[in-house]
N, C-alpha and C positions, 0 to 999 in steps of 0.2 A: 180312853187313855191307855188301856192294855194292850190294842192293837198298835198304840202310839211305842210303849213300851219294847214292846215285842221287836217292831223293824229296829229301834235304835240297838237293841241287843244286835241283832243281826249282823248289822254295818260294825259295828264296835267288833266284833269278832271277826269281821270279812277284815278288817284294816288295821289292827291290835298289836300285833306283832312286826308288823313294815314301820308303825310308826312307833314302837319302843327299840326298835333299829338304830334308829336316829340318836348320835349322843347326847343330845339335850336332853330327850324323853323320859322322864320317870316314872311316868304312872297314865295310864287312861282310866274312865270311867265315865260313870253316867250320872247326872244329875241337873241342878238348876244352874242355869246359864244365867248371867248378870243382867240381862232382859226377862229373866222370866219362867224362861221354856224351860221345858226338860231336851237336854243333849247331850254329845258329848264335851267332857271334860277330860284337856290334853295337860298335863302338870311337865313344866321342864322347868329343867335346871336356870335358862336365864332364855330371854328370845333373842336368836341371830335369826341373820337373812336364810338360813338355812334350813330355820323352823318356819318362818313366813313362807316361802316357798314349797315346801314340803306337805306342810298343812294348810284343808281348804276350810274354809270360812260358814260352808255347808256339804253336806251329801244326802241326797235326795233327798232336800227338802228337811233335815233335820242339822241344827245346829253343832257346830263344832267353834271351842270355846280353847284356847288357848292360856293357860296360869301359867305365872311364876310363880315356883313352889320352892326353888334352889333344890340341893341335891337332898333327897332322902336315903338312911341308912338306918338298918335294922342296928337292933339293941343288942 
């Protein structure tokens, strides 16, 4: 699992900031995916075609997970 750990780190950092680019995007992270796995986890404000498009569904082999979280704002 740590080597599991470890690539999802990797990717998450390789791709983190291209996709908090996006206006949707509020937050990335990693965690359990609604099947199970450990992935990433994309939080945006609402899904358009422009988060679907933008974001893929896996990368190498590790899950990429899609939330509507609406917008977050510090206290």
């Amino acid at each position: 699992m740590t080597k599991q750990i470890e690539k999802i780190k990797r990717i998450k950092s390789e791709y983190e900031q291209d996709w908090l680019a996006l206006p949707e995007v509020v937050s990335v992270g990693i965690g359990e995916t609604s099947s199970g796995e450990i992935g990433l986890i994309v939080s945006v404000k609402k899904i358009t075609a422009r988060v679907k498009r933008s974001l893929p569904k896996s990368i190498a082999a590790v899950p990429v997970e899609v939330r509507k979280s609406g917008e977050i704002k510090a206290l």
